[in-house]
N, C-alpha and C positions, 0 to 999 in steps of 0.2 A: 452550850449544846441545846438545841429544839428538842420539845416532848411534844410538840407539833402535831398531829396529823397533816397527812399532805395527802391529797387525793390524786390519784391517776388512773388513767384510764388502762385497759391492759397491757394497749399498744405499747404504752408510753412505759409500764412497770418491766414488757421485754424489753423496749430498744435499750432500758435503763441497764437490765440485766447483761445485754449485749457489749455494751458499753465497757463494762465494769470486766466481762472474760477477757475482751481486746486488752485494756489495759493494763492489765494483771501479765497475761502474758507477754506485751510489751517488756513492761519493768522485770521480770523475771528473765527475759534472754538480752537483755542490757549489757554489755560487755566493755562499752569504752568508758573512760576515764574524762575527755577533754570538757571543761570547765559549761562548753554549749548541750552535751549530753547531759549533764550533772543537775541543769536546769531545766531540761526538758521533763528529768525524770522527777523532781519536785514535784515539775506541775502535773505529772502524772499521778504520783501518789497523793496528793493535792484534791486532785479529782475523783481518784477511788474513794479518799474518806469521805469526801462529799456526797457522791453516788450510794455510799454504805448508810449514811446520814436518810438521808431521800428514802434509800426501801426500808430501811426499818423502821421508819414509822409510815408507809402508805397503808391507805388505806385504796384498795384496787377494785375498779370497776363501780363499785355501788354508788347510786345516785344520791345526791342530797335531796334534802327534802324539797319540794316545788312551794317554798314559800315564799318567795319575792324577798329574800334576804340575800345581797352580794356575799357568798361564800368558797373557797376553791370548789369544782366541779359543775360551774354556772357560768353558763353563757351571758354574759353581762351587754346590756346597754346603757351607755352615757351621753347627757348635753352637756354641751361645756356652754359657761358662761352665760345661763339662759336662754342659749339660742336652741329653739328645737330643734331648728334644720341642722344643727353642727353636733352631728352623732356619732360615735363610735361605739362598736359590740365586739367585745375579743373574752376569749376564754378566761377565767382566773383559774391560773394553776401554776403549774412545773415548768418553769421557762428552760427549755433546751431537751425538757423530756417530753412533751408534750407536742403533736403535731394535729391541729384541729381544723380537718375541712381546709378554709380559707382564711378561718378565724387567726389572727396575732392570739400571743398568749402573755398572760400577763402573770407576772406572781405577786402575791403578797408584800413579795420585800421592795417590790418597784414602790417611787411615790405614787401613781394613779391605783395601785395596788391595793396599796397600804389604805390610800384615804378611803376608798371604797369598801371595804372588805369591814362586814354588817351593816352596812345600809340596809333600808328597806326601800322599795320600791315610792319614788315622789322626793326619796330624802337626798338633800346639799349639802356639802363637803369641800373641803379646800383642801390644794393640798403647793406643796412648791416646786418646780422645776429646777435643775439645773443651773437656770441663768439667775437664779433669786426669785423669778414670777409667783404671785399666787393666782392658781388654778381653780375657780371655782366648777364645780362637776356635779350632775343631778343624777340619779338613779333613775331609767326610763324605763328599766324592766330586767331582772334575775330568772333564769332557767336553766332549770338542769342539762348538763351538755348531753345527753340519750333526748330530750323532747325538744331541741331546737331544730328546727327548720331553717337555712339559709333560704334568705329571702330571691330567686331566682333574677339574674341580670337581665337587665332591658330597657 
């Protein structure tokens, strides 16, 4: 069990709250027996304790420090493999509670997540993919997701 903090934004600590009423009352008017319900309602209660997991230790709304350090509640950008022009900026935080702008979200327990989360701004990281790859990934910039600007399309 995590003693974690997990940062969320408010939105993200209702839709969490919301989440957790539906499914409650789901599993509480639940009435059939057939072996397809049985597993539906696993993954329902599955999901509450997860959900219960997540708010009790968030921390909501407040912003990290603006220090160039990748940590949940930072708008992260990354190079992969030394190439500057091959960038990506997505949120670190609560993947599935969290909806940012246009940003992807990432958490902690992904591996680009994971490798990232304490960097400092400049610093390189490896981490592995799925297929066995190792990913090398550079820190191009951490900000608190309240002072990010999306960069307008054009």
């Amino acid at each position: 069990m995590t003693t974690q903090r997990i940062w969320l934004t408010q939105e993200g600590y209702e839709r969490l709250q919301q989440e957790l009423h539906t499914l409650q009352e789901l599993v509480n008017t639940a009435i059939d027996d057939d072996e397809n319900t049985l597993d539906v309602q696993r993954a329902r209660l599955e999901r509450i304790h997860e959900i219960h997991e997540i708010l009790g230790n968030a921390v909501v709304g407040e912003a990290p420090p603006d220090d160039g350090v990748a940590e949940p509640g930072m708008v992260v950008t990354v190079s992969y493999d030394d190439d500057p022009d091959d960038t990506e900026t997505f949120l670190l935080g609560v993947r599935g509670a969290e909806e940012a702008d246009d940003l992807e979200v990432y958490s902690l327990d992904s591996p680009l997540g994971s490798a990232i989360a304490g960097a400092r701004t400049g610093e390189t990281r490896t981490y592995q993919v799925p297929s066995g790859a190792t990913v090398k990934v550079t820190l191009v910039s951490a900000v608190p997701y309240g002072s990010h600007h999306p960069t307008p399309a054009g």
